[in-house]
C-alpha positions, 0 to 999 in steps of 0.5 A: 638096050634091054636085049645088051642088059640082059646079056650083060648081066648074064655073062658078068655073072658067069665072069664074077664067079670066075673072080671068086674062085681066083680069090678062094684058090689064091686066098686073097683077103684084107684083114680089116674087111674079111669080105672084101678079097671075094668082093674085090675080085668080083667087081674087078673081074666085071669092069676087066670083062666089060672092057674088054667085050667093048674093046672087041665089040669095038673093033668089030662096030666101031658104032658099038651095036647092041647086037654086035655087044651081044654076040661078043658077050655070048662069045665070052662067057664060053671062054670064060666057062671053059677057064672054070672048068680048067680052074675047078680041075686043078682047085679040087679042094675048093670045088664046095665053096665054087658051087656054093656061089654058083648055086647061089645062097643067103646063108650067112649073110650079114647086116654089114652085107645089106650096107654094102648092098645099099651104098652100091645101089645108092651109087650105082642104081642112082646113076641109072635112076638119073638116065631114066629119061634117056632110056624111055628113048631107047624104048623107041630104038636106038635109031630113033633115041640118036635123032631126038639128041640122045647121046646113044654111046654115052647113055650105054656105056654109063648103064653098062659100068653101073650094071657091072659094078652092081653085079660085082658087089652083088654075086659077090655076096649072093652068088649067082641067082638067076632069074631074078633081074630077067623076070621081074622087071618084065612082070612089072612093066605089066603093072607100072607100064614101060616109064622107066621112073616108075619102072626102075624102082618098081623093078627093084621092089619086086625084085627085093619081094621075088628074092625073099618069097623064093628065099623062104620057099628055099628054107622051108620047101624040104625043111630041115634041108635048105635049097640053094635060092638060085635053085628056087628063082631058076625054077619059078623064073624059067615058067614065069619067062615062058609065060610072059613071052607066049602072052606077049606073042600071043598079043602080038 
């Protein structure tokens, strides 16, 4: 399960990019809510792409297997890599504000922002929060989570739409900042152990203190220049991921 979340999150944001830069070069905007037209899109193209990765997983594994969910998903997000590229050549003008996001940055972020954030999470991280039961299951397999009563489908299909839906809001504001959601919560599984009740919210308080150490190093590191964050916790994150998997190798 962790394995689908990870792949998840990783293609999603590749495809809410992709729905950015469809709001940038068609202008799509709401008077009322300047933000929203990106935010819109973000969030529609995650749920368009986890539905149709689904779809196609479905057909190929009707059980809808993680490592068949995977497989279609790395697929994916080299088609949709290859949409960008088509995009960024024919929306030249728009090339800055598409690596803007791509990088990743909090430059120009807003309380208003933070209060999106927050009701996503409240709605969204909730629902997971309330599967935390089910996914200690997981952690046994999903063979095993299916013979102790664990409806293995449903409890998938719930943590992927919450995913999408946060990952939509969240790109949308931020950008793509990598990493983040990779290492942390295997850092913090060292600390709290593998309970997901304590797991859950631990992960997203080391994520919040993660993002904002590598939000200062980016602002003060080259000062006056500012580093894109995504740049900071891409390479903080890639030692750190190599790390905790040599040691985890290492103790096996």
């Amino acid at each position: 399960m962790g394995g689908c979340l990870e792949s998840d999150r990783i293609f999603q944001d590749i495809v809410c990019i992709l729905g950015l830069s469809h709001s940038l070069v068609l202008g799509i905007r709401f008077p009322a809510l300047p933000f929203a037209g990106t935010m819109v899109m973000a969030v529609l193209f995650a749920f368009l792409s986890l539905l149709l990765i689904l779809t196609l997983a479905f057909n190929l594994d009707h059980a809808l297997s993680t490592n068949t969910i995977i497989l279609v998903g790395v697929i994916f997000s080299m088609f949709v890599s290859s949409l960008m590229s088509i995009l960024i050549t024919f929306a030249a003008d728009h090339i800055q504000s598409i690596t803007f996001w791509t990088m990743g940055s909090l430059v120009g972020t807003t309380y208003q922002d933070g209060a999106v954030i927050g009701v996503a999470l409240m709605l969204f991280g909730g629902a997971i929060l309330c599967l935390a039961r089910e996914l200690n299951a997981f952690a046994m397999g999903e063979d095993n989570a299916r013979n102790i009563g664990v409806n293995v489908r449903r409890v998938r299909l719930t943590v992927l739409i919450a995913v999408s839906g946060l990952i939509g809001v969240c790109v949308s504001i931020g950008g793509t900042i990598g990493f983040v959601g990779l290492v942390t919560p295997h850092m913090v599984r060292l600390i709290v152990g593998p309970n997901h009740r304590r797991l859950l919210p631990a992960s997203l308080f080391g994520g919040a203190v993660f993002l904002m150490l590598a939000d200062l190093a980016a602002r003060t590191v080259l000062s006056p220049a500012e580093l894109p964050i995504g740049v900071v916790t891409s390479l903080v994150g890639a030692v750190v991921f190599v790390l905790i998997f040599y040691r985890s190798r290492k103790g096996a």
